[in-house]
C-alpha positions in Angstrom: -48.7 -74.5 62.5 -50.9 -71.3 64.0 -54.5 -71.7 64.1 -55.6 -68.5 64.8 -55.8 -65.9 61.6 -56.0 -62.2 61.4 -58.0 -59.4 59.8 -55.8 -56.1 59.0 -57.6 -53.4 58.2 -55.8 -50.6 56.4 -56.8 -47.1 54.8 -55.2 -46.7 51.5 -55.8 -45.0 48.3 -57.5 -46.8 45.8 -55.2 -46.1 43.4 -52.6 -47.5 45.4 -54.2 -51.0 46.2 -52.9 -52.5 43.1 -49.5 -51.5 43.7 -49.5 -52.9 47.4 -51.5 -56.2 46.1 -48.3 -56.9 43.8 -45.9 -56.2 46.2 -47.8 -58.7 49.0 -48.2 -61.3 46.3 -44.6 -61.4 45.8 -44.6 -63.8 48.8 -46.1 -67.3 48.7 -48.8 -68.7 51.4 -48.1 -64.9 53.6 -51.1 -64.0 53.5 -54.6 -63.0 51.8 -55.6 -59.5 50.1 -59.7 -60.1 50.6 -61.6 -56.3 49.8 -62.3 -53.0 50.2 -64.7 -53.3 52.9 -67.3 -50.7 51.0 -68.6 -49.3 54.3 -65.2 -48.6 55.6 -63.5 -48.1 52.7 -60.6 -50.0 54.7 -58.9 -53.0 52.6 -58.7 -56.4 54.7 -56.2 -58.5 55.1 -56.0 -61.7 56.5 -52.9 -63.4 58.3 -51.8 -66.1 60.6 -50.9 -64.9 63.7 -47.0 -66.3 62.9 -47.1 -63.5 60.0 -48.8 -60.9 61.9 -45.6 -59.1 62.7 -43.9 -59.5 59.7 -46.8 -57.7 57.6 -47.2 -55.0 60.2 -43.5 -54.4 59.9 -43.7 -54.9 55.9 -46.5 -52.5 55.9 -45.0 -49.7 58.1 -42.0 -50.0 56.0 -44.2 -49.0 52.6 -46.8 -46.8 54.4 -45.3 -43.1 53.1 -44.7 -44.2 49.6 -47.8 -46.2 49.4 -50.0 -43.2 51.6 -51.2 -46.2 53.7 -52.0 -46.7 57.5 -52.6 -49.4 59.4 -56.1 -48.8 61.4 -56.2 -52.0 63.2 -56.1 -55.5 63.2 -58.2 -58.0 65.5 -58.6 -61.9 65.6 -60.9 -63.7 62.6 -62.9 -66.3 64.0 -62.2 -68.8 61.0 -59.8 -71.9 61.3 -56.9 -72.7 59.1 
């Protein structure tokens, strides 16, 4: 099992979080919708790094219906 988890940031309508909150839901232990980070106005994401690719290829597949983009994603210090 992965230890290391990471935070995807992505721009993204507000009206549109719902939509892609339901869609990432669909699939058990993937991953966690946390916020709009208010500063930013980016919505994070965190992932283990054996899902990273999976929800960067899940979220480039949905990112012209869903008006979203991927700004970047980094390593969160916390421990599964």
């Amino acid at each position: 099992m992965s230890k290391i988890e990471y935070d995807v940031y992505v721009a993204i309508p507000k009206a549109e979080v719902h939509m892609l909150n339901y869609i990432l839901e669909a699939e058990d232990n993937f991953l966690n919708v946390r916020h709009i980070d208010p500063a930013s106005g980016l919505l994070k994401i965190i992932v283990i790094d054996d899902q990273l690719e999976d929800l960067l290829k899940l979220l480039n597949s949905l990112k012209d219906e869903l008006h979203l983009k991927v700004v970047r994603y980094e390593p969160n210090r916390g421990i599964l």
